[in-house]
PyMOL Python script that loads the backbone (N, CA, C, O; Angstrom):
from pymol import cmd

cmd.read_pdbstr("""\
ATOM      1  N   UNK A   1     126.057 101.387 107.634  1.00  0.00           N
ATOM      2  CA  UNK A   1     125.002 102.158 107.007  1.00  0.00           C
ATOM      3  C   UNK A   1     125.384 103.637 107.087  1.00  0.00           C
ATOM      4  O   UNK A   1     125.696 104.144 108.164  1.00  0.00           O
ATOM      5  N   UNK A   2     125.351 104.566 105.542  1.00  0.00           N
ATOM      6  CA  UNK A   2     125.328 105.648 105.610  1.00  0.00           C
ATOM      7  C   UNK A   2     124.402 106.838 106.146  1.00  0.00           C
ATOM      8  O   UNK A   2     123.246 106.485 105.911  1.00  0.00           O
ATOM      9  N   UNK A   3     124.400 108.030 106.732  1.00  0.00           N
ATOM     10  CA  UNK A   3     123.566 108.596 107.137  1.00  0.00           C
ATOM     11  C   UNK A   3     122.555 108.798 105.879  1.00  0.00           C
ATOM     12  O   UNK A   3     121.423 109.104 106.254  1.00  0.00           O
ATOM     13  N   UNK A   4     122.681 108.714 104.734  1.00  0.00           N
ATOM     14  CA  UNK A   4     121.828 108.477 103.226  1.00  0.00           C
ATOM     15  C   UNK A   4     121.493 107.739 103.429  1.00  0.00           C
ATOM     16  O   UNK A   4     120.356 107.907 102.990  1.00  0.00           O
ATOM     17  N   UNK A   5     121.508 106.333 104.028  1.00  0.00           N
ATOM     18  CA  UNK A   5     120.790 105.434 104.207  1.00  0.00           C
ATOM     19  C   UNK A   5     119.860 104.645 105.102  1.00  0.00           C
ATOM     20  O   UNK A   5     119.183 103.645 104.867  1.00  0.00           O
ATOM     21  N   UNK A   6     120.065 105.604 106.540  1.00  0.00           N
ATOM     22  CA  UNK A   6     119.414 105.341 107.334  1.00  0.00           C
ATOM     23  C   UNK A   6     117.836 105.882 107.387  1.00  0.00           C
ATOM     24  O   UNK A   6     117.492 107.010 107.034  1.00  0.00           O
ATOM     25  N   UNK A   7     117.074 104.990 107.830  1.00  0.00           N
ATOM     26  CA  UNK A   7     115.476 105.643 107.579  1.00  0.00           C
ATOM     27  C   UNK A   7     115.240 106.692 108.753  1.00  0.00           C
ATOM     28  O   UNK A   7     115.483 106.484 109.942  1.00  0.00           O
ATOM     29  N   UNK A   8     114.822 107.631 108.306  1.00  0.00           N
ATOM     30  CA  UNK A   8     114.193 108.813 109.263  1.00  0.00           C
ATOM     31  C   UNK A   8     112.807 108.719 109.491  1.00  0.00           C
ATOM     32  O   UNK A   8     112.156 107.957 108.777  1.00  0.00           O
ATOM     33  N   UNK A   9     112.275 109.347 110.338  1.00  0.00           N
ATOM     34  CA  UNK A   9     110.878 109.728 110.486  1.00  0.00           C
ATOM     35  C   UNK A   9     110.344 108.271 110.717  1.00  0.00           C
ATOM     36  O   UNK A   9     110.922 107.186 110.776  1.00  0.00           O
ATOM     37  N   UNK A  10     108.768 108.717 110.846  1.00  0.00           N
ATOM     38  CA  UNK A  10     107.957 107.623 111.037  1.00  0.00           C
ATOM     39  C   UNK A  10     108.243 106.028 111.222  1.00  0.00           C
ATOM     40  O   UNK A  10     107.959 105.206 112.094  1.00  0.00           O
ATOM     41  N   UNK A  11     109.123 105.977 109.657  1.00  0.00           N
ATOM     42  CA  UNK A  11     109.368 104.655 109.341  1.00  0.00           C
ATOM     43  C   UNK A  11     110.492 103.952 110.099  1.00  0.00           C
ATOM     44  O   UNK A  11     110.804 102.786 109.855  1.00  0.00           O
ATOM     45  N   UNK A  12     111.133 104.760 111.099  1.00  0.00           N
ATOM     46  CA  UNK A  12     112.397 104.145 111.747  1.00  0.00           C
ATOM     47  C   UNK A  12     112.041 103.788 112.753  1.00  0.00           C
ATOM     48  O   UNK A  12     112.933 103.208 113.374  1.00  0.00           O
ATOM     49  N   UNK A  13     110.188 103.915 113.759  1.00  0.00           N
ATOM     50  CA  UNK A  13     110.239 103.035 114.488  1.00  0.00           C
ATOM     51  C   UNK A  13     109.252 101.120 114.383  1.00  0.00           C
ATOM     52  O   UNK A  13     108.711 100.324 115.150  1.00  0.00           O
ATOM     53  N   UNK A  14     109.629 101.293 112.607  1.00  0.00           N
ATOM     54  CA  UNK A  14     108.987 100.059 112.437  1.00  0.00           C
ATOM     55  C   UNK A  14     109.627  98.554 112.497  1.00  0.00           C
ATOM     56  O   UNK A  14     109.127  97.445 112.308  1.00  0.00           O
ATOM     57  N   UNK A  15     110.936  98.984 112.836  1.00  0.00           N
ATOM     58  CA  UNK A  15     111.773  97.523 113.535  1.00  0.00           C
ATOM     59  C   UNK A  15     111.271  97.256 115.170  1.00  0.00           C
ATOM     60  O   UNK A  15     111.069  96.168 115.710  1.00  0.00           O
ATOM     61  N   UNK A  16     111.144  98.624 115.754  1.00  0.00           N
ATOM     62  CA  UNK A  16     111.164  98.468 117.121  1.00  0.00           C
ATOM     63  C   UNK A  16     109.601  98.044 116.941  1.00  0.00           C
ATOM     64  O   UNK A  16     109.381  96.938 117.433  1.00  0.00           O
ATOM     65  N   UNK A  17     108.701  98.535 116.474  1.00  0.00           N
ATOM     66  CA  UNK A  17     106.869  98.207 116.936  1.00  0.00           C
ATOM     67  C   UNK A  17     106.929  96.680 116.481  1.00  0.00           C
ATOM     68  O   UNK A  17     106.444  95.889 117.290  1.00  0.00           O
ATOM     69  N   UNK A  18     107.564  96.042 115.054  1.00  0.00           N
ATOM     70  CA  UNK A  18     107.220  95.021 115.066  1.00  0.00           C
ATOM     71  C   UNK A  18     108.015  93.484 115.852  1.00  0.00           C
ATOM     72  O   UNK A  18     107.613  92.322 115.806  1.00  0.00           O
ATOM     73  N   UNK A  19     109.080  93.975 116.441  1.00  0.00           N
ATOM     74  CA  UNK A  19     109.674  93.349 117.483  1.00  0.00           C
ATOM     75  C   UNK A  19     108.824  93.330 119.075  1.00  0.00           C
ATOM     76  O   UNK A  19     108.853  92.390 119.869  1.00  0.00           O
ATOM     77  N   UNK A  20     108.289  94.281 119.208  1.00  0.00           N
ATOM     78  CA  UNK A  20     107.794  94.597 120.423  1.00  0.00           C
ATOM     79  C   UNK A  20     106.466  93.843 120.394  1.00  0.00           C
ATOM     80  O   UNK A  20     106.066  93.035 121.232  1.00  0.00           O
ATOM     81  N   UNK A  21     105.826  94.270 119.230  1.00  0.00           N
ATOM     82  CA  UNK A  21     104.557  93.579 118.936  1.00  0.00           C
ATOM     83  C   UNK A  21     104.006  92.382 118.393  1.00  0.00           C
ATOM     84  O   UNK A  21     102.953  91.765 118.550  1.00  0.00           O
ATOM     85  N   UNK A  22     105.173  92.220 117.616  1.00  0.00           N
ATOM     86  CA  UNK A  22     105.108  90.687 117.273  1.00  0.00           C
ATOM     87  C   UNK A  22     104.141  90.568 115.672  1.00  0.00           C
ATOM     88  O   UNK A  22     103.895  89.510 115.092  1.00  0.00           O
ATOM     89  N   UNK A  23     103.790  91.732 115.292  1.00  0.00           N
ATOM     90  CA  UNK A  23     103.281  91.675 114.046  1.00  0.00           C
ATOM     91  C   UNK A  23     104.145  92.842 112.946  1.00  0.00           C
ATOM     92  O   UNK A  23     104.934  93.727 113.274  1.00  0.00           O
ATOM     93  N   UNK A  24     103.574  92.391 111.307  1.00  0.00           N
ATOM     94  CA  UNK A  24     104.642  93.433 110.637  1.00  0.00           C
ATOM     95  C   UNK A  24     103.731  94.670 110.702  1.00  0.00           C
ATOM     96  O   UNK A  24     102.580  94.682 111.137  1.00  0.00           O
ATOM     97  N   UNK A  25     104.304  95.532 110.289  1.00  0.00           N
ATOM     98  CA  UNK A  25     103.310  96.962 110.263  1.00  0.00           C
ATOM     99  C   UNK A  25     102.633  96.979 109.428  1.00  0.00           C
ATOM    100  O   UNK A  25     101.862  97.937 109.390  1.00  0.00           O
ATOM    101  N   UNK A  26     102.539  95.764 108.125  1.00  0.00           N
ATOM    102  CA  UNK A  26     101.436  95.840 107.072  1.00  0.00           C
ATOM    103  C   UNK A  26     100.340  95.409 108.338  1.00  0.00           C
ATOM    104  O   UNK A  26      99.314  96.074 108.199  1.00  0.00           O
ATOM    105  N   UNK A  27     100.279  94.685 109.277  1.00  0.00           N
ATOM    106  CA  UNK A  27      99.182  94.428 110.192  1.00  0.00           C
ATOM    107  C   UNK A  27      98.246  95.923 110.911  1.00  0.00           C
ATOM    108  O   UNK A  27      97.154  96.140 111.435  1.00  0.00           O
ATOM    109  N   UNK A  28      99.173  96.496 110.621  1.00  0.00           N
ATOM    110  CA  UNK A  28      99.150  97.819 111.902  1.00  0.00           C
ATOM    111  C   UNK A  28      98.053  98.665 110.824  1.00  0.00           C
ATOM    112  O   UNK A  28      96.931  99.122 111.044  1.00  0.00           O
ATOM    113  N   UNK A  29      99.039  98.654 109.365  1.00  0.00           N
ATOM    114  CA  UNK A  29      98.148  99.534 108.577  1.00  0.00           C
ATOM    115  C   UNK A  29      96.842  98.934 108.199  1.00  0.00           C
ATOM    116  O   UNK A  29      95.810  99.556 107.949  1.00  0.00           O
ATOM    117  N   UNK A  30      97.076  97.220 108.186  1.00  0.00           N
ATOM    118  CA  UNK A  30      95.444  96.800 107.975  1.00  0.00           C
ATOM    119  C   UNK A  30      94.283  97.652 108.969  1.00  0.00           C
ATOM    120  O   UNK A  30      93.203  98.151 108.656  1.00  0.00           O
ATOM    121  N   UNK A  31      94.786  97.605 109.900  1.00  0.00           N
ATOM    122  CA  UNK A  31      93.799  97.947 111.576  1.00  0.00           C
ATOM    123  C   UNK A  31      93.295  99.477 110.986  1.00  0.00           C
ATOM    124  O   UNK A  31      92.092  99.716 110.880  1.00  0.00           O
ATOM    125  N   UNK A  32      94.262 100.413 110.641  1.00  0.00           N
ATOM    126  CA  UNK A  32      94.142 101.743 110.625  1.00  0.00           C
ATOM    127  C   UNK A  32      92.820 101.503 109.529  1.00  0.00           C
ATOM    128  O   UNK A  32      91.643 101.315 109.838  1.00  0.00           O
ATOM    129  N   UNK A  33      93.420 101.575 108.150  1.00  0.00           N
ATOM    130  CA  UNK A  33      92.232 101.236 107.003  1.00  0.00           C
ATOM    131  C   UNK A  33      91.020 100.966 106.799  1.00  0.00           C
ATOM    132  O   UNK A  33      90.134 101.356 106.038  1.00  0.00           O
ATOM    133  N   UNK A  34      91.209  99.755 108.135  1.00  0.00           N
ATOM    134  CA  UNK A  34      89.488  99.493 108.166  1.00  0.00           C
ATOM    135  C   UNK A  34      88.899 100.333 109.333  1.00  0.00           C
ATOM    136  O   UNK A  34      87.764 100.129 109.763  1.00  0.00           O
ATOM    137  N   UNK A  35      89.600 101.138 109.746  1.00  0.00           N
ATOM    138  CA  UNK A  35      88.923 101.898 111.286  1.00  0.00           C
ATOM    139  C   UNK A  35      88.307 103.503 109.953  1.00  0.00           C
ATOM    140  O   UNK A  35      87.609 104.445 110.327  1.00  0.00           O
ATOM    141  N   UNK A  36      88.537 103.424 109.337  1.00  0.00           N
ATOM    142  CA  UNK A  36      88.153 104.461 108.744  1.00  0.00           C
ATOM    143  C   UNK A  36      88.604 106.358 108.436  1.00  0.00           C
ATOM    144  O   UNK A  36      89.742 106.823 108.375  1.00  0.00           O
ATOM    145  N   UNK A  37      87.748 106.846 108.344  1.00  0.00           N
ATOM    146  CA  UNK A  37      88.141 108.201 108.062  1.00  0.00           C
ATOM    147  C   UNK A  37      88.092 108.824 109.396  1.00  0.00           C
ATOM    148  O   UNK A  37      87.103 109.508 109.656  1.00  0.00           O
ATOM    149  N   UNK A  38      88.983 108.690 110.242  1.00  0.00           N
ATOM    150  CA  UNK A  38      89.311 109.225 112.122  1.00  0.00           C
ATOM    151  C   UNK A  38      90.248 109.938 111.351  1.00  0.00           C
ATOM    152  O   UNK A  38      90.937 109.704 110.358  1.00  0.00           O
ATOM    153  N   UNK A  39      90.000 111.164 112.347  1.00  0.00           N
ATOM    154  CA  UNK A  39      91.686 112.041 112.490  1.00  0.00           C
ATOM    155  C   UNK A  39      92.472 111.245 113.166  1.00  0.00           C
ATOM    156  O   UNK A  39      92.286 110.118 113.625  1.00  0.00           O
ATOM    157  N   UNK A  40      93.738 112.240 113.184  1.00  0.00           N
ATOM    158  CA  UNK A  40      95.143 111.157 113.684  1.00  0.00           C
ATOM    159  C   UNK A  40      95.118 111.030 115.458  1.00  0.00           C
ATOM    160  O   UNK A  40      95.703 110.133 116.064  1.00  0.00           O
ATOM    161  N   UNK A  41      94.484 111.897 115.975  1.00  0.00           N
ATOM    162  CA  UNK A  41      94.862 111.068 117.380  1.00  0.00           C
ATOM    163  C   UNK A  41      93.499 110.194 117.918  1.00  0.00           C
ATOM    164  O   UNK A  41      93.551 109.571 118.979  1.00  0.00           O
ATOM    165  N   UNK A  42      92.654 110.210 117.331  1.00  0.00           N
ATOM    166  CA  UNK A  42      91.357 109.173 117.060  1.00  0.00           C
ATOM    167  C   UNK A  42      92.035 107.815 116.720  1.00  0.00           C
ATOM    168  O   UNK A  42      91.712 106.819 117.366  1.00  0.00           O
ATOM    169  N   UNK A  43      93.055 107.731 115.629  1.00  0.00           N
ATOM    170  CA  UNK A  43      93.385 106.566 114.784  1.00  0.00           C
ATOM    171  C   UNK A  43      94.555 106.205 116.152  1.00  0.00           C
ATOM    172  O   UNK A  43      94.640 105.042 116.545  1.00  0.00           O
ATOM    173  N   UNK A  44      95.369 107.261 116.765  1.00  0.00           N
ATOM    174  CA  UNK A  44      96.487 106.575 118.143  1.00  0.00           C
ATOM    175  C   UNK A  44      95.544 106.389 118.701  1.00  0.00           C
ATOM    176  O   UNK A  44      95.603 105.176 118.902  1.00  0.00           O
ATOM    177  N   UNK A  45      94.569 106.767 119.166  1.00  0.00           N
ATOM    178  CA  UNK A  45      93.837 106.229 120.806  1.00  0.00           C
ATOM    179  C   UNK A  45      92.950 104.761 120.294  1.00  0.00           C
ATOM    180  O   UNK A  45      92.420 103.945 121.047  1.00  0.00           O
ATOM    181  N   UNK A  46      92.981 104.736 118.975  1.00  0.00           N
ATOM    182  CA  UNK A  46      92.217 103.327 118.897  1.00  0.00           C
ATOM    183  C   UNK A  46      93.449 102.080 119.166  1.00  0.00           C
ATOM    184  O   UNK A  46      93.199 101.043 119.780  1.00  0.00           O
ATOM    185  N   UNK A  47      94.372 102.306 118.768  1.00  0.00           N
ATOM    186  CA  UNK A  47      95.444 101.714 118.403  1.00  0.00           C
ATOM    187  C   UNK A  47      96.136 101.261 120.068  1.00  0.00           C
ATOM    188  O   UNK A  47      96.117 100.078 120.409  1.00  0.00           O
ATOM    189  N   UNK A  48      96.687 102.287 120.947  1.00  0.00           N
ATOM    190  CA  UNK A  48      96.823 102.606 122.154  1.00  0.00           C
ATOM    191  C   UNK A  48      95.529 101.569 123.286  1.00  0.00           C
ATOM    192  O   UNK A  48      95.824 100.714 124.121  1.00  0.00           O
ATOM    193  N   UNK A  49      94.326 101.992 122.951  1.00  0.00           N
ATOM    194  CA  UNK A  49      93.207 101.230 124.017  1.00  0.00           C
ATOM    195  C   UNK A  49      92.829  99.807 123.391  1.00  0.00           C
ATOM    196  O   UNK A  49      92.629  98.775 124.032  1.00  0.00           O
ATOM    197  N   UNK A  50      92.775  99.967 122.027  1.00  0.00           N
ATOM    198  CA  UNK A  50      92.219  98.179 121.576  1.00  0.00           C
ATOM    199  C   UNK A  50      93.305  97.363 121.063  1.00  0.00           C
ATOM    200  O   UNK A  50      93.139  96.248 120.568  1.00  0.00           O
ATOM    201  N   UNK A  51      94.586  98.039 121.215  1.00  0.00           N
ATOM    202  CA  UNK A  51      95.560  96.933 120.764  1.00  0.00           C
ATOM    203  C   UNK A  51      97.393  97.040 121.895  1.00  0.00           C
ATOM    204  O   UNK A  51      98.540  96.599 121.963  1.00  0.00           O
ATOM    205  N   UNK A  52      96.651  97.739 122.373  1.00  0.00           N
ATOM    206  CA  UNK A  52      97.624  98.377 123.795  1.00  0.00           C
ATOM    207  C   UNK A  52      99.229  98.725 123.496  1.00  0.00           C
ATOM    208  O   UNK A  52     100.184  98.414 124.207  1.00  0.00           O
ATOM    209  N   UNK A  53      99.247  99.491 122.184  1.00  0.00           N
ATOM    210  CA  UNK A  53     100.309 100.123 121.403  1.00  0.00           C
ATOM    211  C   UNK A  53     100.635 101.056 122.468  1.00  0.00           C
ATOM    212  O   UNK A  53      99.770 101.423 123.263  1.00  0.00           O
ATOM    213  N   UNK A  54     102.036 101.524 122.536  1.00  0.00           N
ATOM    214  CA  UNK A  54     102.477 102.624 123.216  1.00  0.00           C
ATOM    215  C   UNK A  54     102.083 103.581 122.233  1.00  0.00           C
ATOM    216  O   UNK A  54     101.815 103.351 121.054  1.00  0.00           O
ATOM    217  N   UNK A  55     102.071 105.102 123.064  1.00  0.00           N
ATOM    218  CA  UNK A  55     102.087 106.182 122.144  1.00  0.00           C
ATOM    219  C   UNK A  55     103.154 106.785 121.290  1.00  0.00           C
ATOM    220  O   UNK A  55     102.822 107.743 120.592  1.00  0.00           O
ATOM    221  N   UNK A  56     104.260 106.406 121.251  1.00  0.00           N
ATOM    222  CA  UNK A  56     105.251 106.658 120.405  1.00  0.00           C
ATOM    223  C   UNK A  56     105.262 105.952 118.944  1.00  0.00           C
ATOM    224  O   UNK A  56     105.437 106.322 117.783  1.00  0.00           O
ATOM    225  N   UNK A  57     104.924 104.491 119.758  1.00  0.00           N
ATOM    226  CA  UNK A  57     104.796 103.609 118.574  1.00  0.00           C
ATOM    227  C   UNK A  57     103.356 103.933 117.179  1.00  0.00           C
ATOM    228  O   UNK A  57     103.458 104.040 115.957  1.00  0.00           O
ATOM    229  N   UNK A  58     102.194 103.997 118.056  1.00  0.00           N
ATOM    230  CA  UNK A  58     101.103 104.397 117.564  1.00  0.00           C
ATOM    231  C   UNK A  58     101.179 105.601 116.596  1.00  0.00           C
ATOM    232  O   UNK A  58     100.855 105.639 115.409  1.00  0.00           O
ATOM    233  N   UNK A  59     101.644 106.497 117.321  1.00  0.00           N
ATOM    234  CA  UNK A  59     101.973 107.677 116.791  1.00  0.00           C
ATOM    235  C   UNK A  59     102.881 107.847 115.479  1.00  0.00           C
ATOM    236  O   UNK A  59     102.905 108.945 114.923  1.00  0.00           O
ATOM    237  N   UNK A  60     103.552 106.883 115.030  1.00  0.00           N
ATOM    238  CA  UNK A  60     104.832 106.794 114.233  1.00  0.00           C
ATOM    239  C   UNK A  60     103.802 106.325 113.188  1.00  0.00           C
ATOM    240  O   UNK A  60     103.638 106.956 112.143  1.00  0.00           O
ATOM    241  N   UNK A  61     103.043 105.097 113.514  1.00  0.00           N
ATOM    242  CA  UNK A  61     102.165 104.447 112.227  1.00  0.00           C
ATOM    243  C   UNK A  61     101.508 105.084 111.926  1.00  0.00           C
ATOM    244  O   UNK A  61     101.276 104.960 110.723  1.00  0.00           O
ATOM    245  N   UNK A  62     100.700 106.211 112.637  1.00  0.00           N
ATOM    246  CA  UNK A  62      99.306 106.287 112.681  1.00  0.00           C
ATOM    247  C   UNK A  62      99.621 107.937 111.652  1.00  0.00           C
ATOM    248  O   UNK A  62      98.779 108.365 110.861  1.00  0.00           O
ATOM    249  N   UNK A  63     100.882 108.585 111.893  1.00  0.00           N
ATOM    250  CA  UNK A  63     101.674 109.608 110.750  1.00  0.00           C
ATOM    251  C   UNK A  63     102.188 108.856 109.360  1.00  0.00           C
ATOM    252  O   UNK A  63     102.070 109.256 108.202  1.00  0.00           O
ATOM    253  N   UNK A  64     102.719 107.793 109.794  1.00  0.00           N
ATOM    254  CA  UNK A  64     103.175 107.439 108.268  1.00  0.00           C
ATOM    255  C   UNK A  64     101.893 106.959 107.494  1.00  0.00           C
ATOM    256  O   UNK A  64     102.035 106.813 106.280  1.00  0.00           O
ATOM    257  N   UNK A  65     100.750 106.714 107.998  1.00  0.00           N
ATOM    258  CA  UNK A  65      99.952 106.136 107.433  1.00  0.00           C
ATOM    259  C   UNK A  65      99.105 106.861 106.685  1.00  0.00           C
ATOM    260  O   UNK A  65      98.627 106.553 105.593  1.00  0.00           O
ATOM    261  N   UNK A  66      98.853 108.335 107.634  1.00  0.00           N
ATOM    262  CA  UNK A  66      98.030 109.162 106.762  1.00  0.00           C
ATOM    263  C   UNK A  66      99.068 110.095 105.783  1.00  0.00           C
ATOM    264  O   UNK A  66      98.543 110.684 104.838  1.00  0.00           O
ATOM    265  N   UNK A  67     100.489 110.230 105.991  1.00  0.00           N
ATOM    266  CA  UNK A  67     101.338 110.331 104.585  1.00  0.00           C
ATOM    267  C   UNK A  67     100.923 110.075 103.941  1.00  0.00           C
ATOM    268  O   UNK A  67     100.185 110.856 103.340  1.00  0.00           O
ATOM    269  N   UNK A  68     101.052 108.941 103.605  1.00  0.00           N
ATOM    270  CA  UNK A  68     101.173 107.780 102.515  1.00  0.00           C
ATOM    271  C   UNK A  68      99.879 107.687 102.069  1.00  0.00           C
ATOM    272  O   UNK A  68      99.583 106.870 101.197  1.00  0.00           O
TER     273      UNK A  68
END
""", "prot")
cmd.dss("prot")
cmd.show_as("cartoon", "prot")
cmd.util.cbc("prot")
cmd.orient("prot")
């Protein structure tokens, strides 16, 4: 893989969350969606206490999500 081709940001820790977690990150973004209009460390600490996400991981979805 070229450095053109490697994913940056957010989206590069979505091999590691869904290995770790055992779900794909379309799961992760379902959770966010229906939790509503939270700012972003509202949307990690839900993520972090009701689904016991690390904060790196949380943090990666919980940015790409309000990107996107």
């Amino acid at each position: 893989m070229t450095d053109q081709q490697k994913v940056k940001g957010p989206a590069s820790y979505f091999p590691s969350i869904e290995k770790t977690y055992g779900h794909p990150v379309s799961h992760w973004f379902a959770i966010l969606n229906a939790a509503g209009a939270l700012k972003h460390m509202e949307l990690v600490a839900l993520l972090k206490a009701e689904h016991k996400l690390g904060h790196g991981h949380a943090n990666a979805l919980v940015a790409y999500h309000l990107k996107n």
